[in-house]
C-alpha positions, 0 to 999 in steps of 0.5 A: 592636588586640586579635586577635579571638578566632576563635569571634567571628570565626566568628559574624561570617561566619555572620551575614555569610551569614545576611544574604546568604540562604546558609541551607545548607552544601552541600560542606566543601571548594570546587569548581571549577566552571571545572574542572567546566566544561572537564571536561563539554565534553571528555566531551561532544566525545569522545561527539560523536565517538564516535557520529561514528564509529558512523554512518560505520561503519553508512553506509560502502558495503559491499564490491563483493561485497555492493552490491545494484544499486538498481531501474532506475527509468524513465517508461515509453514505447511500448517498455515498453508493448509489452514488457507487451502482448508479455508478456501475450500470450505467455502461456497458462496462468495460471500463466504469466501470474503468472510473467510479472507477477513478471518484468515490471520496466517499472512503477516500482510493482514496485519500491516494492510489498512484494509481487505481488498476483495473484489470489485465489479460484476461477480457474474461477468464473463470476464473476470481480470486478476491482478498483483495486489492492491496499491496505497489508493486500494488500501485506502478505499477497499477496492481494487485498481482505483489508483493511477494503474486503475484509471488506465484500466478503466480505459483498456476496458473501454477500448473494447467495450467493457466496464465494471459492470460487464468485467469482474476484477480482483487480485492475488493477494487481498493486502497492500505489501508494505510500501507496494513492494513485490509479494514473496513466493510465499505471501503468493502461495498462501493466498493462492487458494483464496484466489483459486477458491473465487475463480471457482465460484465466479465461473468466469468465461475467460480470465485476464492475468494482469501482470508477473505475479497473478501469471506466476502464481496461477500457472505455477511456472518461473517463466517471465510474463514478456515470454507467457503474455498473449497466448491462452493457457487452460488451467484446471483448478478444482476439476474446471478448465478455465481459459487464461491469457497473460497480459502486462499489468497497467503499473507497467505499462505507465512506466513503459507506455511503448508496450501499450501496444502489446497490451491492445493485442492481449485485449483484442484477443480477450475481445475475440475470445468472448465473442467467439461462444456467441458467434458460435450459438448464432451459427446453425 
């Protein structure tokens, strides 16, 4: 049998592939591709390793010389509530009182809040206004009502002539709720004698309650704001009578801008009330 020339032979294995639908010559020498294979898994299990080795470095608990203590967390009793009421009685000066917020550990809220919210505007004003509790933007600044709510404050205000320099604003609670959720009966409780407390030293003419919770809380009743707002409530607290009037709070009223309306009543009254002493010493 004649051998077969290679040009031939060639042409033969060509076609072979041609046939087989192999169209491309992709490498001039073979690859191992079960070689290629090992290769990548070993590569891949010394990264897995690797990064192994980078999160226990990043979690392993540092030397006892820097381990911060982690925040007693507790669900206040009788003792934590007159511990607040013995605090805030303690206190004379506003100072005193803000002083006595910040070391005050017996609300869980402290611990998850960025920062304490106290007051803002002119403590010596005639009208100081009360509110829930401070937002994402309060907890971020340390003042209160300076987000969107804030804003439309700012302009209630001006709508019968006020600002913060005439207006003393602050709220129930000092801290941020997680996530601005509703306060709890007894996160309100608790911190019910710090607000009390600043009422007292602030000596406000007229209190503007803003919202279900600052009315709740101050006259102590279940009663829906839409059945309390607009109508003036004396309140005793600490053997002072102070005049309070619950209006709906500016979160509200963003989401339902329908009841703005009864917002302009509530501030109009406020107006009333707050000329009515001057109207009174004018008069002979």
């Amino acid at each position: 049998m004649p051998d077969t020339h290679p040009t031939i032979a060639l042409n033969d294995l060509l076609a072979f592939y041609r046939d087989a639908g192999v169209h491309t010559l992709l490498e001039d020498t073979p690859i191992d591709r079960f070689a290629q294979a090992e290769q990548a898994q070993a590569e891949q299990a010394a990264k897995a390793a690797e990064q192994k080795q980078s999160t226990q470095r990043r979690t392993a608990t540092p030397p006892p010389s820097v381990v911060q203590k982690e925040p007693q967390r507790t669900v206040p009793d009788e003792a934590t509530l007159m511990r607040a009421a013995e605090a805030a009685k303690a206190c004379e000066t506003l100072e005193q009182l803000r002083e006595a917020i910040n070391a005050f550990d017996g609300c869980n809220l402290k611990h998850t809040a960025r920062s304490t919210v106290f007051a803002d505007g002119n403590p010596e004003a005639p009208l100081m206004i009360i509110g829930e509790a401070p937002g994402r933007d309060e907890d971020a600044q340390s003042v209160p009502f300076v987000g969107r709510s804030g804003q439309l404050l700012d302009k209630m205000l001006a709508a019968i002539g006020h600002d913060r320099t005439n207006t003393y604003i602050s709220n129930i609670l000092p801290w941020r709720p997680p996530g601005n959720r509703t306060p709890t009966p007894i996160e309100s409780e608790l911190c019910r004698p710090f607000i009390e407390r600043h009422i007292v030293l602030a000596k406000p003419q007229k209190l503007l309650l803003l919202g279900s919770a600052a009315t709740k809380t101050l006259l102590k009743t279940n009663d829906g704001i839409m059945s309390l707002r607009g109508k003036w409530t004396a309140v005793e607290i600490d053997g002072v009578i102070f005049d309070l009037l619950p209006s709906l709070h500016p979160a509200y009223l963003l989401r339902q801008p329908g009841q703005k309306r009864l917002a302009w009543h509530d501030l109009l009254s406020v107006k009333a009330a707050l000329e009515q002493p001057a109207a009174e010493e004018a008069s002979p």
